[in-house]
Predicted model as a PDB file, atoms N, CA, C, CB and O in Angstrom, pLDDT in the B-factor column:
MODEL        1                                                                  
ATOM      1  N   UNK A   1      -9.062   8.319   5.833  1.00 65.00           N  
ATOM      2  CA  UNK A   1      -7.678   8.272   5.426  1.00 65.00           C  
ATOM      3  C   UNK A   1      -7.205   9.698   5.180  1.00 65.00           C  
ATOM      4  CB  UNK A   1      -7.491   7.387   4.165  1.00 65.00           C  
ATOM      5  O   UNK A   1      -7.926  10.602   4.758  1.00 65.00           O  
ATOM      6  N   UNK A   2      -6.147   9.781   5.433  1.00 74.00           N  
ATOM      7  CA  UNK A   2      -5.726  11.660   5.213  1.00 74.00           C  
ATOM      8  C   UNK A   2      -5.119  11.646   3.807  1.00 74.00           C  
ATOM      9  CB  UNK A   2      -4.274  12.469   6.516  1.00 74.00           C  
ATOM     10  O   UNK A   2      -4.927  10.739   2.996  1.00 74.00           O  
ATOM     11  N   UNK A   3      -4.913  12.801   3.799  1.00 72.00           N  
ATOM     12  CA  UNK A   3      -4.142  13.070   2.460  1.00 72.00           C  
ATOM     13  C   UNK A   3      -2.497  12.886   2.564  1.00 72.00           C  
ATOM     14  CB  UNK A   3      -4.468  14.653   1.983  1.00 72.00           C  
ATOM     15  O   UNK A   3      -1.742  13.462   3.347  1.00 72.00           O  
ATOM     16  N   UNK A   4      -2.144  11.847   1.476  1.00 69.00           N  
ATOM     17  CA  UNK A   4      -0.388  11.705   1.468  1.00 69.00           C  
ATOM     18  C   UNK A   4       0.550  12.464   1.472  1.00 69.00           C  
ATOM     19  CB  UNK A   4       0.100  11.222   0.608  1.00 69.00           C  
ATOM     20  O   UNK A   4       0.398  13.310   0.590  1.00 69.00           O  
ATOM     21  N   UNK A   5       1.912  12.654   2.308  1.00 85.00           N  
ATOM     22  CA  UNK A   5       2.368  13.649   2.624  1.00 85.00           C  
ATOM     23  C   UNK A   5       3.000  13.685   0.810  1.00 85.00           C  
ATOM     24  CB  UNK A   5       3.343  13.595   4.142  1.00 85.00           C  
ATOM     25  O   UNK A   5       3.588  14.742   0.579  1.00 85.00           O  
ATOM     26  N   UNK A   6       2.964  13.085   0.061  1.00 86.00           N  
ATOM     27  CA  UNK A   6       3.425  13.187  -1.204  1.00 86.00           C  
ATOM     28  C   UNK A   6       2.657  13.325  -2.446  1.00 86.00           C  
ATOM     29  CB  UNK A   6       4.074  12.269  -1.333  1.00 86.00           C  
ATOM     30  O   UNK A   6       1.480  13.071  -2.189  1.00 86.00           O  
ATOM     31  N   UNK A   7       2.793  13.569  -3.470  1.00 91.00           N  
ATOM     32  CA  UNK A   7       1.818  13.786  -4.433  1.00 91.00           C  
ATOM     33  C   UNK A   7       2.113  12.587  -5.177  1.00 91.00           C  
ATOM     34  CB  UNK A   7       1.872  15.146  -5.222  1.00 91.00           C  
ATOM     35  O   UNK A   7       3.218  12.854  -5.649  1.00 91.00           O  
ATOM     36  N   UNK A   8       1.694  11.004  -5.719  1.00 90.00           N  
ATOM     37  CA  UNK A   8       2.238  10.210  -5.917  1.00 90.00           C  
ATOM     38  C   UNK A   8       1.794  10.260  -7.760  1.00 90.00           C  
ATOM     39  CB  UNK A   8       1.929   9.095  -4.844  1.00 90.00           C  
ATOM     40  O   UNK A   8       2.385   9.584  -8.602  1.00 90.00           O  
ATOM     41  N   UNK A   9       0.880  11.020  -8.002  1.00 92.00           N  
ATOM     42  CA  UNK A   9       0.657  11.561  -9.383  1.00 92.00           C  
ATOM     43  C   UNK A   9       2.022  12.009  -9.923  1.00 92.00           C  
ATOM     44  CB  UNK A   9      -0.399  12.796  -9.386  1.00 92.00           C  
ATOM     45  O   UNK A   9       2.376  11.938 -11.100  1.00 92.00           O  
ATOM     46  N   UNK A  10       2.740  12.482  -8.886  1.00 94.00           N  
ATOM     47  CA  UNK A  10       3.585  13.579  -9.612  1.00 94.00           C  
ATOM     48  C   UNK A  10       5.408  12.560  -9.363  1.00 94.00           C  
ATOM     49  CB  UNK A  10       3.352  15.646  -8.492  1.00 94.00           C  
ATOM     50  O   UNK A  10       6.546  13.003  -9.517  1.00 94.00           O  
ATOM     51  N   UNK A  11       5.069  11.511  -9.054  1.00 94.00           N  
ATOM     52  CA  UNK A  11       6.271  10.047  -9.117  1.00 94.00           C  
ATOM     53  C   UNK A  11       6.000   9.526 -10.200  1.00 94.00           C  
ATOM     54  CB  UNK A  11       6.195   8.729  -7.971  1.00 94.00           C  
ATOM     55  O   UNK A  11       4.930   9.533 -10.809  1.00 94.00           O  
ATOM     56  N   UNK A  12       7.446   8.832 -10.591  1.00 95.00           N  
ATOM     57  CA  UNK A  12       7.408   7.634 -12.256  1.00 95.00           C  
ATOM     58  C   UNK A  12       6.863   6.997 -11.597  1.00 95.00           C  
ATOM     59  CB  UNK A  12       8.757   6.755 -13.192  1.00 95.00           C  
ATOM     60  O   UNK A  12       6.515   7.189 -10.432  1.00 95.00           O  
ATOM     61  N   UNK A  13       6.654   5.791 -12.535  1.00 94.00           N  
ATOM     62  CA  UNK A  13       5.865   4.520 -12.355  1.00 94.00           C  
ATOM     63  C   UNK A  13       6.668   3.433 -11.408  1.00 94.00           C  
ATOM     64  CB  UNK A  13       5.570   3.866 -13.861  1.00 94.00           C  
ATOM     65  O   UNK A  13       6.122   2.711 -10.574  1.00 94.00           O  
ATOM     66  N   UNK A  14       8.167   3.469 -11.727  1.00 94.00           N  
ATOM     67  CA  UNK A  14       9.397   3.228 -10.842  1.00 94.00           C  
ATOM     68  C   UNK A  14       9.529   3.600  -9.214  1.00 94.00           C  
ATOM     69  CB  UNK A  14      10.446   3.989 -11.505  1.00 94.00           C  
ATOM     70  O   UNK A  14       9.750   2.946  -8.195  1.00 94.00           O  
ATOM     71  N   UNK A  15       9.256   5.101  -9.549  1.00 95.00           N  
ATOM     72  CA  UNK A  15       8.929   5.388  -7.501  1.00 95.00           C  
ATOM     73  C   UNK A  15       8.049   5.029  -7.180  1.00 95.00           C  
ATOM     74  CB  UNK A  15       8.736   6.734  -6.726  1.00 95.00           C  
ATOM     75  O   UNK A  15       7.993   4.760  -5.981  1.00 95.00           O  
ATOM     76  N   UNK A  16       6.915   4.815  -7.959  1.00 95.00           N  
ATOM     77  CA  UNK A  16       5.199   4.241  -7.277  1.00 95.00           C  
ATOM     78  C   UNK A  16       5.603   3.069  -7.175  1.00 95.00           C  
ATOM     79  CB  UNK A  16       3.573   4.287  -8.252  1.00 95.00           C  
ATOM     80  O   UNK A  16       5.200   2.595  -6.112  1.00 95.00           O  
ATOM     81  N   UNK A  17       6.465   2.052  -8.009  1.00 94.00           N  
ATOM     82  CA  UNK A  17       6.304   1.068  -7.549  1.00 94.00           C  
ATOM     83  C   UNK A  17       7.701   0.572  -6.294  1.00 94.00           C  
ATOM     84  CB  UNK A  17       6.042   0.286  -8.814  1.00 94.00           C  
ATOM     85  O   UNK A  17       7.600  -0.342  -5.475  1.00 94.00           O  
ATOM     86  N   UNK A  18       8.511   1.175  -6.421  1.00 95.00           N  
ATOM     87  CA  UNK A  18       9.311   1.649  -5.078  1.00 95.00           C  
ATOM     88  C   UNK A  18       8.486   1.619  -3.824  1.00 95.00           C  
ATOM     89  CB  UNK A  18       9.841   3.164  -5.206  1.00 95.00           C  
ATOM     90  O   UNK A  18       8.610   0.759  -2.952  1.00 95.00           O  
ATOM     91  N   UNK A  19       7.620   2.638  -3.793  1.00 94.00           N  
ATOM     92  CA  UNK A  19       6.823   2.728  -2.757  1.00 94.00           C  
ATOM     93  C   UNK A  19       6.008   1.466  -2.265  1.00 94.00           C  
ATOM     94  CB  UNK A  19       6.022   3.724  -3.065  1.00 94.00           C  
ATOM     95  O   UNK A  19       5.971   0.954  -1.146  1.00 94.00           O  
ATOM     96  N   UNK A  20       5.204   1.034  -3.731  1.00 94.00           N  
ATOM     97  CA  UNK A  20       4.439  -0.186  -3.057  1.00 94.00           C  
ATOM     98  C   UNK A  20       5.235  -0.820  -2.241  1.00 94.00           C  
ATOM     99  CB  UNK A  20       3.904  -1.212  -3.964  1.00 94.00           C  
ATOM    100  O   UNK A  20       4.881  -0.851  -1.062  1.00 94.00           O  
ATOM    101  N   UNK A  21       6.517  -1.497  -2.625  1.00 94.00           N  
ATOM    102  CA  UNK A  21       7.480  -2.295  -1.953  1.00 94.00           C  
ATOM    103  C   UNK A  21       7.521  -2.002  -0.628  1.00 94.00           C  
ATOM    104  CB  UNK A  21       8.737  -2.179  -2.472  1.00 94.00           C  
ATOM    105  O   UNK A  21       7.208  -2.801   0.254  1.00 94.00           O  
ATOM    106  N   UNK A  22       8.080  -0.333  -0.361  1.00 94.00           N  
ATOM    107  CA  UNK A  22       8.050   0.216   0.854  1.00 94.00           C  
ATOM    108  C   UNK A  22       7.180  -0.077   1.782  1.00 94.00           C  
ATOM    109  CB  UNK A  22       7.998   1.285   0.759  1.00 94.00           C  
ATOM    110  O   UNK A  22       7.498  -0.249   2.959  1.00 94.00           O  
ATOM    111  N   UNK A  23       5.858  -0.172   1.279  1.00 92.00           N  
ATOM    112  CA  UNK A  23       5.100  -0.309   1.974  1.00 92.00           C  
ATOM    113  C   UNK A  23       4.395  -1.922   2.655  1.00 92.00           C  
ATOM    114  CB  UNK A  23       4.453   0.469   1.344  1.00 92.00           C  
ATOM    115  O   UNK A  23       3.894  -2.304   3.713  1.00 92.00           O  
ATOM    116  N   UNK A  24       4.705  -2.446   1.428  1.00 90.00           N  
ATOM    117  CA  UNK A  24       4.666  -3.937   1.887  1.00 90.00           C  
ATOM    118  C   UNK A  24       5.572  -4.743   2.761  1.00 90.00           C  
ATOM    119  CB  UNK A  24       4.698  -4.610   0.870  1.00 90.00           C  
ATOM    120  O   UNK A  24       5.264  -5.780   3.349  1.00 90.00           O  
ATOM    121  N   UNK A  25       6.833  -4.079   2.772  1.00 91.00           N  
ATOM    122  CA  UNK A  25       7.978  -4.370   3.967  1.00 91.00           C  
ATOM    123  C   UNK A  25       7.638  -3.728   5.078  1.00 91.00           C  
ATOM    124  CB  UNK A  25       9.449  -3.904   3.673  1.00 91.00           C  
ATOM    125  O   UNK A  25       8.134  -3.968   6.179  1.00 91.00           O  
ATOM    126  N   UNK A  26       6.474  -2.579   4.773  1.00 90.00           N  
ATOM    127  CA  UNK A  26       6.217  -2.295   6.285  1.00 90.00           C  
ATOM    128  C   UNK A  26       5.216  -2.802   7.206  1.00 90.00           C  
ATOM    129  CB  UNK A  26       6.013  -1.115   6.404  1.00 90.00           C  
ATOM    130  O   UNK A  26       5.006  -2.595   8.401  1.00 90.00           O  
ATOM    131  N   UNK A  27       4.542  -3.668   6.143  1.00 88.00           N  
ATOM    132  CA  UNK A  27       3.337  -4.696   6.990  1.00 88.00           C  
ATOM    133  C   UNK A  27       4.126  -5.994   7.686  1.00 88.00           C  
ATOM    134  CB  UNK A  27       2.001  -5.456   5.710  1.00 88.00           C  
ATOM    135  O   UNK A  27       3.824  -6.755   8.605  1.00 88.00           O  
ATOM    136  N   UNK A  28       5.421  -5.866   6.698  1.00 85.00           N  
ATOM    137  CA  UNK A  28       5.504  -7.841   7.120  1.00 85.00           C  
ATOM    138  C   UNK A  28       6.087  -7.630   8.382  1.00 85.00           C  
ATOM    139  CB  UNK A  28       6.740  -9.160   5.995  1.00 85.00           C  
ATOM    140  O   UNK A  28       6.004  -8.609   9.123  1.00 85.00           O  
ATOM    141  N   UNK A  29       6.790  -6.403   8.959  1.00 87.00           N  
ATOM    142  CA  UNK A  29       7.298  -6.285  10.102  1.00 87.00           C  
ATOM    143  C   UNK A  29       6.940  -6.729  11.419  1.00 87.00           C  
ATOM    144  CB  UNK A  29       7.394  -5.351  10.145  1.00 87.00           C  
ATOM    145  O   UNK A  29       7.638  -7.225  12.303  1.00 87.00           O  
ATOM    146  N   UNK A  30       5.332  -6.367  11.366  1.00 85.00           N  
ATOM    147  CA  UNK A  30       4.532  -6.812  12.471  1.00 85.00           C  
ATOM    148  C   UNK A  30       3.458  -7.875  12.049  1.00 85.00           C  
ATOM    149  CB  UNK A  30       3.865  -5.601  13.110  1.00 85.00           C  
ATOM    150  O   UNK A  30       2.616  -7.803  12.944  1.00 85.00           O  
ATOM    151  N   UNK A  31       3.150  -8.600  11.359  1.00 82.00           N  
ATOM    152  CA  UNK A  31       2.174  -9.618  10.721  1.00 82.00           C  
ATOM    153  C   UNK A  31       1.047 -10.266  11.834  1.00 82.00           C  
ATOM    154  CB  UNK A  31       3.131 -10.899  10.058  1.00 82.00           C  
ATOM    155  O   UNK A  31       0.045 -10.962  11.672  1.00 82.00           O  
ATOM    156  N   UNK A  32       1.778  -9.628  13.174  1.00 86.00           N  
ATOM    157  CA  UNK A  32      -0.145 -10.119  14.151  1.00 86.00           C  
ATOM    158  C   UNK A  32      -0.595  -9.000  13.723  1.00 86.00           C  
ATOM    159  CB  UNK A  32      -0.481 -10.268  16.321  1.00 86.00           C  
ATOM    160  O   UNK A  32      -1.813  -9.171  13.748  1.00 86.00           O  
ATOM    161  N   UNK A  33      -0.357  -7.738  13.264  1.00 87.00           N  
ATOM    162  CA  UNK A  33      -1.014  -6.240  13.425  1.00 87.00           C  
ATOM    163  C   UNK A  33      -1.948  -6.653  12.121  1.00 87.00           C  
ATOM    164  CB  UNK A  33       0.218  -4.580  13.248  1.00 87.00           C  
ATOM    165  O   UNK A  33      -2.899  -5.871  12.114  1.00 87.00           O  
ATOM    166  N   UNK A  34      -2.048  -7.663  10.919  1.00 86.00           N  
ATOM    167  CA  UNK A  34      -2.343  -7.884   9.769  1.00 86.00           C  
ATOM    168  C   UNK A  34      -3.663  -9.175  10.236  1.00 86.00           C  
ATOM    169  CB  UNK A  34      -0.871  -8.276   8.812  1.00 86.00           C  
ATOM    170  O   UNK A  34      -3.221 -10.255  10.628  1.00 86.00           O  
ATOM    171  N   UNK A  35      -5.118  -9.008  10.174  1.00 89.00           N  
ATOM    172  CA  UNK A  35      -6.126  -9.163  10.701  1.00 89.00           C  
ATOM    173  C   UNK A  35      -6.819  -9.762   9.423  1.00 89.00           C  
ATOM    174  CB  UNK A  35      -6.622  -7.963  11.401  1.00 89.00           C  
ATOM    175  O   UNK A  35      -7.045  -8.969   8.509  1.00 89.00           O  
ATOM    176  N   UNK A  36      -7.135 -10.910   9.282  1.00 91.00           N  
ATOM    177  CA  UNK A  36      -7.887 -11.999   7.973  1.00 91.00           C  
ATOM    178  C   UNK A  36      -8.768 -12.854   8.694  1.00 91.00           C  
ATOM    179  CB  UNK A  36      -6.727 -13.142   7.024  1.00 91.00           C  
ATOM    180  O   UNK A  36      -8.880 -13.326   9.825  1.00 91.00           O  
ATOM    181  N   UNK A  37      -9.447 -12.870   7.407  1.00 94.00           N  
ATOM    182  CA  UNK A  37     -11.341 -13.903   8.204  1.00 94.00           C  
ATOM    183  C   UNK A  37     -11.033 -14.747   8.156  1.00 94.00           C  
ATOM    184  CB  UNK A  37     -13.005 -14.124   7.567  1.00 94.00           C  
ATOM    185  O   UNK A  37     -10.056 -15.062   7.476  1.00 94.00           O  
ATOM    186  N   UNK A  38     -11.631 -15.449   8.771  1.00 95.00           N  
ATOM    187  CA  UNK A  38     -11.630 -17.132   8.947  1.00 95.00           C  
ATOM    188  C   UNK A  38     -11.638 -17.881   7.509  1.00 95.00           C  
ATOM    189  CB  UNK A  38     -13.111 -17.683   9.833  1.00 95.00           C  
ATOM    190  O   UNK A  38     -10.751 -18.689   7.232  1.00 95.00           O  
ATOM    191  N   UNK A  39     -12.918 -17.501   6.411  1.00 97.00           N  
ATOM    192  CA  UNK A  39     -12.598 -17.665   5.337  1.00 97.00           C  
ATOM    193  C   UNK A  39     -10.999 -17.522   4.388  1.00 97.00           C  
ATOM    194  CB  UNK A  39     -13.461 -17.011   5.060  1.00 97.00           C  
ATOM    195  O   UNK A  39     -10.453 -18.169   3.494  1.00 97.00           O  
ATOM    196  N   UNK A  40     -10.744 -16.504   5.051  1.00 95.00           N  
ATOM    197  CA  UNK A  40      -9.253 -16.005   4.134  1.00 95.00           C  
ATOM    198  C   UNK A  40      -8.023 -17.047   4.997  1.00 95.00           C  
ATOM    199  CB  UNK A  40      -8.765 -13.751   4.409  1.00 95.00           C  
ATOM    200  O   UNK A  40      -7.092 -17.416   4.281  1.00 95.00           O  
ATOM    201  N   UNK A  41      -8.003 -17.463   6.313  1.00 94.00           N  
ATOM    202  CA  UNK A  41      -7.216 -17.943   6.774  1.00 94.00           C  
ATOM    203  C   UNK A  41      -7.565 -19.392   6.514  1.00 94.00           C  
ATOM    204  CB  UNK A  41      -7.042 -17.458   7.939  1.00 94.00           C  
ATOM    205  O   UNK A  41      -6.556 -20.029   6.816  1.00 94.00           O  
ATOM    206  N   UNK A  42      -8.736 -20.416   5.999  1.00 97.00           N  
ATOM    207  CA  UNK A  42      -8.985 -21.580   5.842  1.00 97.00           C  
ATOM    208  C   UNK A  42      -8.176 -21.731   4.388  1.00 97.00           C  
ATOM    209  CB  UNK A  42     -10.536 -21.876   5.968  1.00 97.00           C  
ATOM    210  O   UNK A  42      -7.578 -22.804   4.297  1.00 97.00           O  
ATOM    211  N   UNK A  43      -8.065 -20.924   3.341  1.00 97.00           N  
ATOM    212  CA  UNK A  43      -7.916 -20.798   1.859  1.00 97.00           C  
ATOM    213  C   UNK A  43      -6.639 -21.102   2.619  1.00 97.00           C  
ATOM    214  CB  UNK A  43      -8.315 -19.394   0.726  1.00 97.00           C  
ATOM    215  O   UNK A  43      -6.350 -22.297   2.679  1.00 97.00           O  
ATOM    216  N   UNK A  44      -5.566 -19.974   3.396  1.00 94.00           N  
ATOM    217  CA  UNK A  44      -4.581 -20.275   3.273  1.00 94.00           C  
ATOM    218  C   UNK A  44      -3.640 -21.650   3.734  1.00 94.00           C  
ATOM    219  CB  UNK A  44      -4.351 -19.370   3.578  1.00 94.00           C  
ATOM    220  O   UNK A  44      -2.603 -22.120   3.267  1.00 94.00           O  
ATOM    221  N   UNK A  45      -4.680 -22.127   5.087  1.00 96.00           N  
ATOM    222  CA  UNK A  45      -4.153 -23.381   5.521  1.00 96.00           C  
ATOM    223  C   UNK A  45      -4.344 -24.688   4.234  1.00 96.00           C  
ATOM    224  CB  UNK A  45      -5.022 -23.733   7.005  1.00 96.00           C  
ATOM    225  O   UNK A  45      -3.632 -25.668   4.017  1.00 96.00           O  
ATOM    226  N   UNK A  46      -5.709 -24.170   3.482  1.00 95.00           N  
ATOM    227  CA  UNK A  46      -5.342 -25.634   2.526  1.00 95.00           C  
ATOM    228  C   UNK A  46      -4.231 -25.153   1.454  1.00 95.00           C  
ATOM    229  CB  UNK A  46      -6.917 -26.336   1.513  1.00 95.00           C  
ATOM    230  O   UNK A  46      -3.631 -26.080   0.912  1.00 95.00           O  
ATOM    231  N   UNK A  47      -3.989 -24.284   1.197  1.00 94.00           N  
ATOM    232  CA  UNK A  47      -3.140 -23.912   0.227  1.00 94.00           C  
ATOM    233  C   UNK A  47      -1.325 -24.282   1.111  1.00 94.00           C  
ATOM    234  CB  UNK A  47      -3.622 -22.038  -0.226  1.00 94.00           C  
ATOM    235  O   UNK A  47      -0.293 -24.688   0.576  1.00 94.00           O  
ATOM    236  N   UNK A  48      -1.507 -24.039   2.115  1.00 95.00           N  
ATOM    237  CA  UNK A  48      -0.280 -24.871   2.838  1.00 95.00           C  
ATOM    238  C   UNK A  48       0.212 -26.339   2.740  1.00 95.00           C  
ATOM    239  CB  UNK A  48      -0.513 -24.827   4.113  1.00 95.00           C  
ATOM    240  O   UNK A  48       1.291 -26.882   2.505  1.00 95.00           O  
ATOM    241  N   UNK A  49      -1.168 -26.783   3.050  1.00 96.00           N  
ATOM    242  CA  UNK A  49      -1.513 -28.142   2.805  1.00 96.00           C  
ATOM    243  C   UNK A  49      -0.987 -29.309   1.458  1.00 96.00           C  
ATOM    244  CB  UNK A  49      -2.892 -27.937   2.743  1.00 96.00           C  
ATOM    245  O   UNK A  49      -0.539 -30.440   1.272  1.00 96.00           O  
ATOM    246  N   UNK A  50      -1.474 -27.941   0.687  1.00 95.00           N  
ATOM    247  CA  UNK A  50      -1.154 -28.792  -0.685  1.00 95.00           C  
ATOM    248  C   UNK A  50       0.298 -28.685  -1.040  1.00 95.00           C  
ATOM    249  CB  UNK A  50      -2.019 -28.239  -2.012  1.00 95.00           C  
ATOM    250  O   UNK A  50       0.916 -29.583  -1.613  1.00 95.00           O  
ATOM    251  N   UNK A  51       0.925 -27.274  -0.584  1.00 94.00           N  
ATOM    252  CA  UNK A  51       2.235 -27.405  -0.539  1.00 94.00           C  
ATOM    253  C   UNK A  51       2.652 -28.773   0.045  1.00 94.00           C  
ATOM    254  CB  UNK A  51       2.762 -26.305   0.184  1.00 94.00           C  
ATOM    255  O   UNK A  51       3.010 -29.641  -0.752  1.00 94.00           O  
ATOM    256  N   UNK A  52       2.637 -29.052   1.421  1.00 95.00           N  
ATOM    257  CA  UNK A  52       3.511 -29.764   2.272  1.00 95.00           C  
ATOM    258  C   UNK A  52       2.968 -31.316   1.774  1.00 95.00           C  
ATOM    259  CB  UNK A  52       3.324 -29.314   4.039  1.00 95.00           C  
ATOM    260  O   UNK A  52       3.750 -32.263   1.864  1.00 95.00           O  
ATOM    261  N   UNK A  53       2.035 -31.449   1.417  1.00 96.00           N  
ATOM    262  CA  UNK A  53       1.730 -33.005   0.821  1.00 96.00           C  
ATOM    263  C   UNK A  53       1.982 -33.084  -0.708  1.00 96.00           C  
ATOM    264  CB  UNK A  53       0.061 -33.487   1.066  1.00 96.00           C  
ATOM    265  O   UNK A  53       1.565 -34.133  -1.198  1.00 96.00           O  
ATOM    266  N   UNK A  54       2.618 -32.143  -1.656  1.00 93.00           N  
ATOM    267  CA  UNK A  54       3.192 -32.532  -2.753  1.00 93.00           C  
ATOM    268  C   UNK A  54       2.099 -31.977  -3.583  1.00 93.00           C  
ATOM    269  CB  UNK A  54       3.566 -34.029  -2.865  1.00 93.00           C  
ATOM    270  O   UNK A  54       2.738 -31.428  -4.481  1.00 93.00           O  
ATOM    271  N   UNK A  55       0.767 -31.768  -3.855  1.00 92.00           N  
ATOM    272  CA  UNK A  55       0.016 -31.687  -4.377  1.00 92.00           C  
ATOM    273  C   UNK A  55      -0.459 -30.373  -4.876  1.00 92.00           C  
ATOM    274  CB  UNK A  55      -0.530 -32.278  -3.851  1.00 92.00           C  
ATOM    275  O   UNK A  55      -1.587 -30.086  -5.278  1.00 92.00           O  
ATOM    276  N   UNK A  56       0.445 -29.732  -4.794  1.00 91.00           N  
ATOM    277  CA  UNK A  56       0.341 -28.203  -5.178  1.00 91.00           C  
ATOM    278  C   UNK A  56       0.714 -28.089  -6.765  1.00 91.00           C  
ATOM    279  CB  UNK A  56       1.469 -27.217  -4.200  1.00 91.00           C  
ATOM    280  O   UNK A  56       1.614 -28.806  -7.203  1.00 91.00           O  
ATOM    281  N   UNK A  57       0.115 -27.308  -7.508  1.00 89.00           N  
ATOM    282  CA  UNK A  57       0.745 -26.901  -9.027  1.00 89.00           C  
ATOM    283  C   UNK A  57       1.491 -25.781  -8.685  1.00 89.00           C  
ATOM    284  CB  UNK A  57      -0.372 -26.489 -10.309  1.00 89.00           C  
ATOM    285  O   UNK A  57       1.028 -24.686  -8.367  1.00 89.00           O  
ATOM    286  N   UNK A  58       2.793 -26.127  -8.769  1.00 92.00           N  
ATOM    287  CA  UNK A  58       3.709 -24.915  -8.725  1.00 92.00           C  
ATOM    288  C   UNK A  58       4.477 -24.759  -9.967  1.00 92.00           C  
ATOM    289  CB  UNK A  58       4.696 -24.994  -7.569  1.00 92.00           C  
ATOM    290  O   UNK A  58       4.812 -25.812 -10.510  1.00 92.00           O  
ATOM    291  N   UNK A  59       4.856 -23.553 -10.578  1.00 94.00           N  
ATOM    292  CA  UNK A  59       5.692 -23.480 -11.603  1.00 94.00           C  
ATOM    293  C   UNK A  59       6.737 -22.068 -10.670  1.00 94.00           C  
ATOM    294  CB  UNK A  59       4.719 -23.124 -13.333  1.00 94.00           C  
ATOM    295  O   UNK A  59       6.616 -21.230  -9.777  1.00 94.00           O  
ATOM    296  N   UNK A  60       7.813 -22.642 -11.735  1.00 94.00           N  
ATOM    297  CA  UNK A  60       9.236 -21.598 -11.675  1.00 94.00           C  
ATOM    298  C   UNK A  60       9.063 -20.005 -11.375  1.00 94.00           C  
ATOM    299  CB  UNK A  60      10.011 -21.611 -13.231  1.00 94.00           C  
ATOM    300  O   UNK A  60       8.111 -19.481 -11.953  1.00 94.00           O  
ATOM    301  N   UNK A  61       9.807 -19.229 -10.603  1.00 94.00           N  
ATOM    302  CA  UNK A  61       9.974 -18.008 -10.726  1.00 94.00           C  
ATOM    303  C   UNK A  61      10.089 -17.110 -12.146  1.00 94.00           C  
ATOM    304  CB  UNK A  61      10.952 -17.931 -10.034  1.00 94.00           C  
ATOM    305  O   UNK A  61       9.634 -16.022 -12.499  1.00 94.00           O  
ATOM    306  N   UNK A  62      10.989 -18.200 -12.815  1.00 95.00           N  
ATOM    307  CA  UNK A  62      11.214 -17.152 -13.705  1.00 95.00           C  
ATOM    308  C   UNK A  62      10.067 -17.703 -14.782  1.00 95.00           C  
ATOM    309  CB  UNK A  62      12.904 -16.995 -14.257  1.00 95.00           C  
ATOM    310  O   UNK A  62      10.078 -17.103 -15.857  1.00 95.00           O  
ATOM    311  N   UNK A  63       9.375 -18.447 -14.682  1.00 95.00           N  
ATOM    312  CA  UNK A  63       8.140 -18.758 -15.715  1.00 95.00           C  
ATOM    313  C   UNK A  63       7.074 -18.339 -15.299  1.00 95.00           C  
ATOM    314  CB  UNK A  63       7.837 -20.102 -16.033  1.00 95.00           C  
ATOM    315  O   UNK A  63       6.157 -18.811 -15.970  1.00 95.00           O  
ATOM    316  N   UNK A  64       6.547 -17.321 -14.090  1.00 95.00           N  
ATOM    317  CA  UNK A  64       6.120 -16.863 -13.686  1.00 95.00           C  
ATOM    318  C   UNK A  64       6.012 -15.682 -14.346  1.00 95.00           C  
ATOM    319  CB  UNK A  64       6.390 -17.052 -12.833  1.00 95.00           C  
ATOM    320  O   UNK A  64       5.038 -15.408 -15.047  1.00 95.00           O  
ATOM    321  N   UNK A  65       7.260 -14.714 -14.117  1.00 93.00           N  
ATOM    322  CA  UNK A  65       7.710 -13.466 -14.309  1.00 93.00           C  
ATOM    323  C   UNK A  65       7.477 -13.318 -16.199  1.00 93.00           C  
ATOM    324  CB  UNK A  65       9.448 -13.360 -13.603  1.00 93.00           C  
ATOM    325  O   UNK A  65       6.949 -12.433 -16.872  1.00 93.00           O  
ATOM    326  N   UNK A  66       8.237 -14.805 -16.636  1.00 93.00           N  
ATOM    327  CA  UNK A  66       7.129 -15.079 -18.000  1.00 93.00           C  
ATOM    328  C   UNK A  66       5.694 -15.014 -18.936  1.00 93.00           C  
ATOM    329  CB  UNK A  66       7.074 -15.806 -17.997  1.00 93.00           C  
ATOM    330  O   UNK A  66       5.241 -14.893 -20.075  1.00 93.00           O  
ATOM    331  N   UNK A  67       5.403 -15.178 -17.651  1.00 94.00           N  
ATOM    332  CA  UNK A  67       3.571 -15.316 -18.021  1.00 94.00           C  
ATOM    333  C   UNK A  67       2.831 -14.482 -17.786  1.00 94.00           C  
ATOM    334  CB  UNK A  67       2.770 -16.256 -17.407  1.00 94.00           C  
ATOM    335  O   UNK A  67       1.660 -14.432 -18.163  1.00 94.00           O  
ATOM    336  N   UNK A  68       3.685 -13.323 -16.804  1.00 92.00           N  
ATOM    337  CA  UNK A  68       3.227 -11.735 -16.455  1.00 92.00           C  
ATOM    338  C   UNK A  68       3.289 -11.108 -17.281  1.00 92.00           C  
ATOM    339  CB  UNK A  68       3.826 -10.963 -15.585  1.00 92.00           C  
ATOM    340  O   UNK A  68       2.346 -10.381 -17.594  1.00 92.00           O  
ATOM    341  N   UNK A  69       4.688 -11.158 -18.111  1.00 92.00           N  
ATOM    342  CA  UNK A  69       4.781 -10.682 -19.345  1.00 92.00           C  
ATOM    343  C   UNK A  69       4.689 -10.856 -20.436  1.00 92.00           C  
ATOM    344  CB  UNK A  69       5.312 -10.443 -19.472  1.00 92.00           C  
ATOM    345  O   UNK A  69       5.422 -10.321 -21.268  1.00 92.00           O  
ATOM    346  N   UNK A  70       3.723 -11.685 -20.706  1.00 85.00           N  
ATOM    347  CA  UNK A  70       3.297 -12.346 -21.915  1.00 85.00           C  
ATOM    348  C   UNK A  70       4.210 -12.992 -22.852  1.00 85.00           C  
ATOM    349  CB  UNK A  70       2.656 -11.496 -22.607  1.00 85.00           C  
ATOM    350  O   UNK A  70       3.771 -13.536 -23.865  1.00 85.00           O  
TER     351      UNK A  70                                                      
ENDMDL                                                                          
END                                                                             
């Protein structure tokens, strides 16, 4: 891996997390370029699964964002 054209030590916690974002919008762009094991892709089909047959434990966005923050 090379060295970042930025010093990210020297960003708030606000631009670092700016960036993560940045950077995660730059994977979803191309998502065949994004490469998972068979293991990681079975987790996700049953986790689909349980969505689409009702059987999923889902809670709220904002009770989410709740429980992150104690």
């Amino acid at each position: 891996m090379s060295t970042p054209a930025i010093d990210i030590n020297k960003l708030a916690p606000e631009e670092r997390l700016a960036l993560i974002g940045d950077l995660w919008d730059s994977l979803r762009t191309k998502p065949e370029e994004l490469h998972i094991t068979s293991a990681q892709q079975k987790v996700l089909d049953r986790r689909l699964d349980e969505l689409d047959s009702g059987d999923a434990a889902v809670i709220s966005w904002d009770d989410a964002k709740r429980r992150l923050r104690g």
